[in-house]
C-alpha positions as CSV (number, residue, x, y, z in Angstrom):
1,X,-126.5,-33.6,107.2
2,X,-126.5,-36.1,104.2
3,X,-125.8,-34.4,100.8
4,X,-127.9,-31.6,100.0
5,X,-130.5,-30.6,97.1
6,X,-131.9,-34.2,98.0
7,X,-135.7,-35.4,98.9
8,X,-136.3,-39.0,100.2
9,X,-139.0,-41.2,101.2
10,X,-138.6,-44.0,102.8
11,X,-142.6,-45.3,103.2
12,X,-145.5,-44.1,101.2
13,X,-147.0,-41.8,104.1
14,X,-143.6,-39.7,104.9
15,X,-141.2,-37.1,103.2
16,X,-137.6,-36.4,104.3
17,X,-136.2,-33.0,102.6
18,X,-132.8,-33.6,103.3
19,X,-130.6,-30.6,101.6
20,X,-130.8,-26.6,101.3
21,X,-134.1,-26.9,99.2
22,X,-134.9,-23.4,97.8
23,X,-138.8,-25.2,97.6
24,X,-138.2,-26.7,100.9
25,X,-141.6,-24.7,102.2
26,X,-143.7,-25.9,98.8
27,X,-142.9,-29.1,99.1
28,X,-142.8,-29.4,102.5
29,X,-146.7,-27.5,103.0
30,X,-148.0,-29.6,99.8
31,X,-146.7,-32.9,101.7
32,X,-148.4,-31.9,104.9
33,X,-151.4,-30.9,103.2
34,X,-151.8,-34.7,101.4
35,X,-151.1,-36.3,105.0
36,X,-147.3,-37.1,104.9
37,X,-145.2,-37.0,107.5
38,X,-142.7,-34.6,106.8
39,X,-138.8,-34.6,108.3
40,X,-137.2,-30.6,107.2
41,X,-133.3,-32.2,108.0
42,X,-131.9,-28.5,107.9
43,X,-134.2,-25.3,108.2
44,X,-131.8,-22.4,107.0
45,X,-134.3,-21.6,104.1
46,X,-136.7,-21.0,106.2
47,X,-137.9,-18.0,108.5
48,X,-140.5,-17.9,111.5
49,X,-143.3,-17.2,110.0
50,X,-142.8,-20.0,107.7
51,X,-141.8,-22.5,110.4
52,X,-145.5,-21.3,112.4
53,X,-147.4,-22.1,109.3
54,X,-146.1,-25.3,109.1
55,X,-146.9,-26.5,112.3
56,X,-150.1,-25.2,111.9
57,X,-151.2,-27.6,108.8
58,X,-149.4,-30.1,110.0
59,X,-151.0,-29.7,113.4
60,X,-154.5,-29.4,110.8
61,X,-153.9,-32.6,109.0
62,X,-153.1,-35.2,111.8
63,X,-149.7,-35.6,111.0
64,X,-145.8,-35.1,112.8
65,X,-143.4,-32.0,111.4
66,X,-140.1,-32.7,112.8
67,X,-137.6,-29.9,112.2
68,X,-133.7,-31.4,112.2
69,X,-132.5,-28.4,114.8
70,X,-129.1,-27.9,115.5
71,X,-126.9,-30.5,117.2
72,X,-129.1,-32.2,119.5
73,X,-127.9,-35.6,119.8
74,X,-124.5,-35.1,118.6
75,X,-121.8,-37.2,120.8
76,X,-121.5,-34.0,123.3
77,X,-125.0,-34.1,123.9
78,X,-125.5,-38.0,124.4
79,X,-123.2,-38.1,126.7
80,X,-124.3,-35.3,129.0
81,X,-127.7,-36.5,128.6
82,X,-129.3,-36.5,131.8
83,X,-125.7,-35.8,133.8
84,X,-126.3,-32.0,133.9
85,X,-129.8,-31.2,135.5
86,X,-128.5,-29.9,138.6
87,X,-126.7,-27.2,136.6
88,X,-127.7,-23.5,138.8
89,X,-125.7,-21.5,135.7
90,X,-125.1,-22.5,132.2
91,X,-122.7,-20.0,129.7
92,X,-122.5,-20.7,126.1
93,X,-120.2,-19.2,123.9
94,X,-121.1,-19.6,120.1
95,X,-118.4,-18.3,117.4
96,X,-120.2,-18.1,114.0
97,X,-118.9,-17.4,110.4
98,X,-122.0,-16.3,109.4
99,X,-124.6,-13.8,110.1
100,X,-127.0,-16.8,111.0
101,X,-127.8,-15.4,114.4
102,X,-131.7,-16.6,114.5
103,X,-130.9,-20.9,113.7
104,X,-128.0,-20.2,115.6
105,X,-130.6,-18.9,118.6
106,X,-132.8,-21.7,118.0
107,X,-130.0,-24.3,118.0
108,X,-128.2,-22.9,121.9
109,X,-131.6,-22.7,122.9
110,X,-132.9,-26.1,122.4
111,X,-129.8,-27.8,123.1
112,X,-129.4,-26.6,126.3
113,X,-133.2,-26.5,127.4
114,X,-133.5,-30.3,126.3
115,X,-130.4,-31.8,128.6
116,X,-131.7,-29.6,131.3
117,X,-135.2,-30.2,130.6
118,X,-136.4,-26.7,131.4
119,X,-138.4,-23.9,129.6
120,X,-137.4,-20.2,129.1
121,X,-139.4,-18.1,131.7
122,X,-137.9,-14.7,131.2
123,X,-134.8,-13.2,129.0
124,X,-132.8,-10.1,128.6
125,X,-130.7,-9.2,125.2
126,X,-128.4,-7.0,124.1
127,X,-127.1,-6.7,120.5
128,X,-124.1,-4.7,119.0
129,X,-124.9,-4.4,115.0
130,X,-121.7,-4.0,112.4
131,X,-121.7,-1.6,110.3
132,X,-124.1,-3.0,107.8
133,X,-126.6,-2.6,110.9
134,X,-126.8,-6.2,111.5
135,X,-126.3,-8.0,114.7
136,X,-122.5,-8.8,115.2
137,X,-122.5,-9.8,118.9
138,X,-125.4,-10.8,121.0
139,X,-125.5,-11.2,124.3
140,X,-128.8,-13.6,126.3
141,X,-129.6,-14.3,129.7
142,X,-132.1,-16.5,129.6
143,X,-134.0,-17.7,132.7
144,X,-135.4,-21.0,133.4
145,X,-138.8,-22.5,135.5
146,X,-136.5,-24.7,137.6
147,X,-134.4,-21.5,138.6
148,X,-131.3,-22.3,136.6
149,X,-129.8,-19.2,134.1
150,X,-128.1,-19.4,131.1
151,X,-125.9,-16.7,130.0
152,X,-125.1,-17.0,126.0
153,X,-122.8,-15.1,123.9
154,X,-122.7,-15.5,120.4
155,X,-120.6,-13.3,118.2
156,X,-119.1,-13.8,114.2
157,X,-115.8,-14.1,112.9
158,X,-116.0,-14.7,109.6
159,X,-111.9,-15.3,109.0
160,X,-112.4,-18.2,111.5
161,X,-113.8,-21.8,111.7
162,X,-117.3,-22.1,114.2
163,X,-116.7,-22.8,117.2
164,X,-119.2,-24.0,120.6
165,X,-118.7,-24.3,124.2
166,X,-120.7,-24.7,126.8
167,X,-120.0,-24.6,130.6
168,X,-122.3,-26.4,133.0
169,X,-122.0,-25.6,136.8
170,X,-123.7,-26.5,139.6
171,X,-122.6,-26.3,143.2
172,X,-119.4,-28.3,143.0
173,X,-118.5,-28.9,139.3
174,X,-117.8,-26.7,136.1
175,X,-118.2,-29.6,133.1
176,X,-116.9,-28.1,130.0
177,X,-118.0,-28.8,126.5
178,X,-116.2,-28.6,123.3
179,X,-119.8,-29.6,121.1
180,X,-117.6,-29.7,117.7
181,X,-114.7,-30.5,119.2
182,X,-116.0,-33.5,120.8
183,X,-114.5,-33.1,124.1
184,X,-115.4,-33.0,127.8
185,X,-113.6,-31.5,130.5
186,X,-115.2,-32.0,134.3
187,X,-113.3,-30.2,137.2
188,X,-114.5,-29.4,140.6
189,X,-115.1,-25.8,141.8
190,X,-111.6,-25.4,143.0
191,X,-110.1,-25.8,139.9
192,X,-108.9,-29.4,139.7
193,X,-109.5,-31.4,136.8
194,X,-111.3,-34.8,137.6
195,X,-111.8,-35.9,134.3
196,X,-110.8,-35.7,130.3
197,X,-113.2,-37.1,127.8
198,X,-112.4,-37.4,123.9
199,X,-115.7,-38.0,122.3
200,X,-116.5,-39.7,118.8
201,X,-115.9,-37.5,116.3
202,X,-118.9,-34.4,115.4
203,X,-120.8,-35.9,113.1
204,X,-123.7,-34.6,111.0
205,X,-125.0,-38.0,110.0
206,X,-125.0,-39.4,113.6
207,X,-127.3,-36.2,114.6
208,X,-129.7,-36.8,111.2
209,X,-129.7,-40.7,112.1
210,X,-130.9,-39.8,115.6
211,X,-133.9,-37.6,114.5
212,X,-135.0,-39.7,111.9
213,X,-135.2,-42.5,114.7
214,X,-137.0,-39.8,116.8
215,X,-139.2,-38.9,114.0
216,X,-140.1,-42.7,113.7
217,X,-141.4,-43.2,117.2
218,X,-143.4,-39.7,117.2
219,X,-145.0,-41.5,113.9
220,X,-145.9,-44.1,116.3
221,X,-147.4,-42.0,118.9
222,X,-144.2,-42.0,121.0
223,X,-145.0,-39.5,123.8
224,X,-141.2,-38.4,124.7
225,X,-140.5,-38.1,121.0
226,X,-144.0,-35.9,120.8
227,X,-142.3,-34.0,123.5
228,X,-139.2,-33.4,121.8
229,X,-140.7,-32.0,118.8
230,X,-143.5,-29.5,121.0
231,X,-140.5,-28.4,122.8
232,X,-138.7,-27.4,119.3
233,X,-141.6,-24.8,118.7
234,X,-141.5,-24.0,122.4
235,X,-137.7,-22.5,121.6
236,X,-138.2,-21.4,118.1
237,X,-140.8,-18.8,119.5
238,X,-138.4,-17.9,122.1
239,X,-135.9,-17.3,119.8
240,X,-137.9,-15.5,117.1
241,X,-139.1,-13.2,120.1
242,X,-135.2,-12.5,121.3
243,X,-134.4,-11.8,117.2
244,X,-137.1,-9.7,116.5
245,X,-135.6,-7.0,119.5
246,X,-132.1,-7.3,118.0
247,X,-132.7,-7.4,114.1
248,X,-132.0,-4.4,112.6
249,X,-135.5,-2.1,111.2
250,X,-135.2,-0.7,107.7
């Protein structure tokens, strides 16, 4: 994203908070509450309850909240766009260097249910905590209303950069993806490569460009861009409901 501790407006009715804001939630809620249109470009200072309360005024005063998830619209994901909806079984295996397990949640979960275009019906979890008692491996299988399943792993090594991949398979292909590594590998079910794509470089500015472009047409009454943004609270609740079995109780 663009450089942080930053807060922009480009029109007189909307406010982009664009860095690590530790008053990203005051501003943000005063904003929504005075009828701005607020864009939150990262949402690590904020929790769940925080992100519902939001919505709500925003939802109150007549006015869009987007929320700049993940890597939605990174090169990865524009390319596979509509390419992988026939995909029965999707596995995704998420290397952190953090302990951000619930953004990290949100960001799998949306990513994958918006090139699919599905919603989580039913999920199973199981978390193994380190030895501070906080989740250290997690492991999701998440089921979906058109019948496909993804099966996520996500797991930290803090000695070690992040890393993302993401398998897609259907009945005759297994298309791998390389999200920060920009890179797509497609090979039939027997094994055989059919094709090796090098993607433009990840890219946090291409993703922020993207949303604020989104955020302009649900401003506008865009309905797929209205869509995009109910979907985001669709998987945050998903994901706060998965974290809330695994986090640690003290």
């Amino acid at each position: 994203m663009p450089p942080s501790h930053k807060l922009k407006s480009v029109r007189d009715d909307v406010v982009i908070i664009t860095g690590d804001l530790p008053e990203t939630k005051q501003i943000a809620e005063l904003s929504l509450k005075a009828l701005k249109h607020v864009f939150i470009a990262k949402i690590d200072n904020l929790n769940f309850g925080q992100m519902q309360n939001l919505r709500k005024i925003a939802e109150e005063s007549g006015v869009v909240l987007l929320l700049g998830i993940g890597y939605k619209f990174c090169s990865a994901y524009n390319k596979l766009n509509e390419t992988v909806q026939q995909s029965m079984v999707i596995e995704i295996k998420h290397q952190l260097n953090n302990n951000k397990f619930f953004i990290s949640l949100i960001n799998d979960i949306d990513f994958v249910t918006n090139l699919l275009d599905v919603n989580i019906s039913k999920y199973n979890v199981k978390a193994w905590n380190n030895t501070e008692n906080y989740p250290d491996l997690l492991h999701c299988c998440l089921e979906c209303d058109n019948g496909s399943v993804i099966n996520a792993t996500i797991y930290t090594n803090v000695e070690d950069v992040p890393k993302l991949e993401i398998n897609f398979i259907t009945s005759e292909t297994i298309i791998n993806v390389d999200i920060f590594g920009s890179t797509i590998k497609k090979q039939n079910r027997t094994g055989n490569v059919i094709e090796n794509i090098t993607l433009e470089t990840y890219c946090e500015k291409i993703i922020y460009d993207y949303y604020l472009q989104n955020f302009d047409r649900a401003i506008s009454n865009d309905l797929d861009a209205l869509r995009i943004i109910d979907k985001q609270y669709q998987n945050i609740v998903v994901a706060n409901s998965i974290f809330e079995r695994i986090k640690p109780i003290h």
